[in-house]
C-alpha positions in Angstrom: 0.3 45.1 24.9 1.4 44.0 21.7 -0.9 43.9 19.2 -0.3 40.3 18.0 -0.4 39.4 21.8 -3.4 41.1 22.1 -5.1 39.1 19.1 -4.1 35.9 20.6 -5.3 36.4 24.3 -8.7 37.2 22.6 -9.0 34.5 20.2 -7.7 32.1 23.3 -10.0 33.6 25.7 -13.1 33.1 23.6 -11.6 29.2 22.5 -10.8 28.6 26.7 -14.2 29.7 27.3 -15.8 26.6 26.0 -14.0 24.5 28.6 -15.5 23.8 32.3 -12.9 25.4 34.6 -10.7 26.9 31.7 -11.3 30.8 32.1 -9.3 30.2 35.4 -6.5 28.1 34.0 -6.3 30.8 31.0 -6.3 34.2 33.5 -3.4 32.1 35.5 -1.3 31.3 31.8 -1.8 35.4 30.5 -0.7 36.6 33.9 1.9 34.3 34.8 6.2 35.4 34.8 7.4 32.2 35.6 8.5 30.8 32.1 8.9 27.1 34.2 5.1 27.1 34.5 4.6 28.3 30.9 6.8 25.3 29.6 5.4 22.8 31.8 2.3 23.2 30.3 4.0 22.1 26.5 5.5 19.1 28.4 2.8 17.7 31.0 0.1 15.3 29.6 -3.7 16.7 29.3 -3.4 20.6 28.5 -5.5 21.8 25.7 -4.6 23.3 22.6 -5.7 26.5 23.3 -3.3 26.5 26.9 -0.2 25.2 24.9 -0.5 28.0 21.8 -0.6 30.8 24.6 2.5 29.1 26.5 4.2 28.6 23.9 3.6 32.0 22.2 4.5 33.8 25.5 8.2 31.5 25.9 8.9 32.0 22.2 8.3 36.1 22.6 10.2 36.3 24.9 13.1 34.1 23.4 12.6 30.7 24.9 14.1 28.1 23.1 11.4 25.3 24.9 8.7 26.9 22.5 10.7 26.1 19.3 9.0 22.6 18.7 5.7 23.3 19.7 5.7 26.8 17.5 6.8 24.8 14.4 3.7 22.3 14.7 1.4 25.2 15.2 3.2 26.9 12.2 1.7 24.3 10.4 -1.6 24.3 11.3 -4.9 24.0 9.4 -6.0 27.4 11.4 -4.5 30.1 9.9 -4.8 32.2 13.4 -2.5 29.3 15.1 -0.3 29.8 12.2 -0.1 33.8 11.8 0.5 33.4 15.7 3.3 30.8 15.5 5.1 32.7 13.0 5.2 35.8 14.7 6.7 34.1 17.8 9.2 31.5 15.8 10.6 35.3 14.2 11.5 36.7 17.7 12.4 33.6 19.1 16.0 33.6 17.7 16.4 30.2 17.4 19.0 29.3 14.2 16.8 26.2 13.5 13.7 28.6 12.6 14.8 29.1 8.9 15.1 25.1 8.3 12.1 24.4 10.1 10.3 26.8 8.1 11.5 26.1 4.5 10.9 22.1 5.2 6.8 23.5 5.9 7.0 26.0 2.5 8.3 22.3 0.4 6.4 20.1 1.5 3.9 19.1 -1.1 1.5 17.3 1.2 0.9 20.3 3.4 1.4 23.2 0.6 -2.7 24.2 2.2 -0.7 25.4 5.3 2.6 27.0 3.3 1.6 30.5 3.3 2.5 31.3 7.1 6.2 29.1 6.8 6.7 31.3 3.0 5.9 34.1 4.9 8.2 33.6 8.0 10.8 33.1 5.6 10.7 36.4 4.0 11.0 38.5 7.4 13.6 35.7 8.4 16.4 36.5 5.2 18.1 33.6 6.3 20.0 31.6 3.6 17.1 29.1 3.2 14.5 31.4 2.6 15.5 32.1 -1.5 15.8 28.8 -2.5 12.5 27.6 -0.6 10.4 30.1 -2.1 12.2 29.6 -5.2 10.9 25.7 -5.1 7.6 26.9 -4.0 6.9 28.8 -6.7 8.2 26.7 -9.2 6.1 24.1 -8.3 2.8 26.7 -7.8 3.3 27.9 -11.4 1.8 24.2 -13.0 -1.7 24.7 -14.5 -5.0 25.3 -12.5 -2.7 25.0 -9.3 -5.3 26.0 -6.3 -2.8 27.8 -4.2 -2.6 31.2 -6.0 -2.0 32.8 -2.0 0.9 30.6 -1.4 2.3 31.6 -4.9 1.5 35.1 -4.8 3.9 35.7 -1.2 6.3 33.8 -2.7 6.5 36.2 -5.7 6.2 39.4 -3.5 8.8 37.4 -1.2 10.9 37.4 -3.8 10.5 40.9 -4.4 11.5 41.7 -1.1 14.6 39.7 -0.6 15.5 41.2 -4.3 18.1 37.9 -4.8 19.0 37.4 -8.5 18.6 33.7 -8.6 14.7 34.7 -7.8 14.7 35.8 -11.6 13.9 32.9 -13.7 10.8 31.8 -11.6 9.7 35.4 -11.5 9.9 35.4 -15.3 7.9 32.4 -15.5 5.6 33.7 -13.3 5.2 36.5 -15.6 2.7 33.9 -17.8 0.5 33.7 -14.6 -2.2 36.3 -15.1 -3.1 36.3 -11.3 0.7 37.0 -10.6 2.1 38.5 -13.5 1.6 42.3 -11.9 3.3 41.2 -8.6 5.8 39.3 -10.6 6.8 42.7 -12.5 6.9 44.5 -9.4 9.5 42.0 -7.9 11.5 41.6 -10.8 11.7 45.6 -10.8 13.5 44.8 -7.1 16.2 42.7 -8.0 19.3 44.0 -10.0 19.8 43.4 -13.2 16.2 42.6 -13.8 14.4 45.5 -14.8 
């Protein structure tokens, strides 16, 4: 079993476990091949969190494009398990809206709490949206006594990784940013001409 899957069905298990009649709805959702059940359960009125994460976790694995919405709203949710779980999906999914999907979530100043999963999806995504998004993130990270020091910090080691030169200004500035200053030298090591 793969090991995120295996995370998942755990956390689920415990979460479904709370709910009268659940453990039986949950075995039924982790054994089930019929990908028609799994995305009736996004679509029908009355399932629980807990069912619609596992169906859609288990369509988007497997490269169901019915999982795409519901992956993106759990992306961006205020439990970073949802979101770690979401993420992994939405990158083996395949689905070309992922990288927009994911870049408006890194942006978006009103939920920058939730950005690090969406920053991070990005990264293993390389897709053309994913420099200048973490690129804006930053920037915007870099103002004074700014509280999200993890969101900044993947999107300097993000950076690093997709080793673009239009990363090196923001890395630079970052430079000033004792918390990210030695992950900021590290990327800027990574992108030619920047040494």
């Amino acid at each position: 079993m793969d090991e995120e899957l295996r995370a998942l069905t755990e956390r689920l298990r415990a979460e479904s476990g709370n709910v009268p009649g659940a453990p039986g709805a949950y075995d039924r959702l982790v054994a089930t091949g019929d990908p028609e059940e799994l995305a009736a359960v996004l679509t029908e009125p009355g399932h629980p969190l807990w069912a619609r994460e596992l169906a859609a976790f288990r369509l988007g694995v497997a490269g169901d494009r019915r999982a795409f919405e519901s992956l993106v709203l759990l992306l961006n949710h205020r439990d970073p398990p949802r979101c770690a779980s979401a993420a992994h999906a939405l990158a083996r999914l395949g689905d070309p809206r992922t990288a927009r999907a994911a870049a408006a979530l890194a942006t978006n100043e009103l939920r920058v709490a939730y950005a690090l999963h969406p920053v991070r999806l990005l990264v293993q995504l390389r897709a053309p949206e994913s420099v200048p998004a973490l690129i804006t993130t930053l920037g915007r990270r870099l103002r004074p006594h700014d509280p999200y020091r993890r969101v900044a910090l993947a999107c300097v080691e993000g950076l690093g990784t997709l080793g673009d030169d239009r990363a090196g200004p923001v890395l630079n500035d970052a430079l000033a940013h004792p918390a990210l200053a030695e992950a900021a030298v590290r990327a800027l090591a990574r992108i030619p001409g920047q040494r």
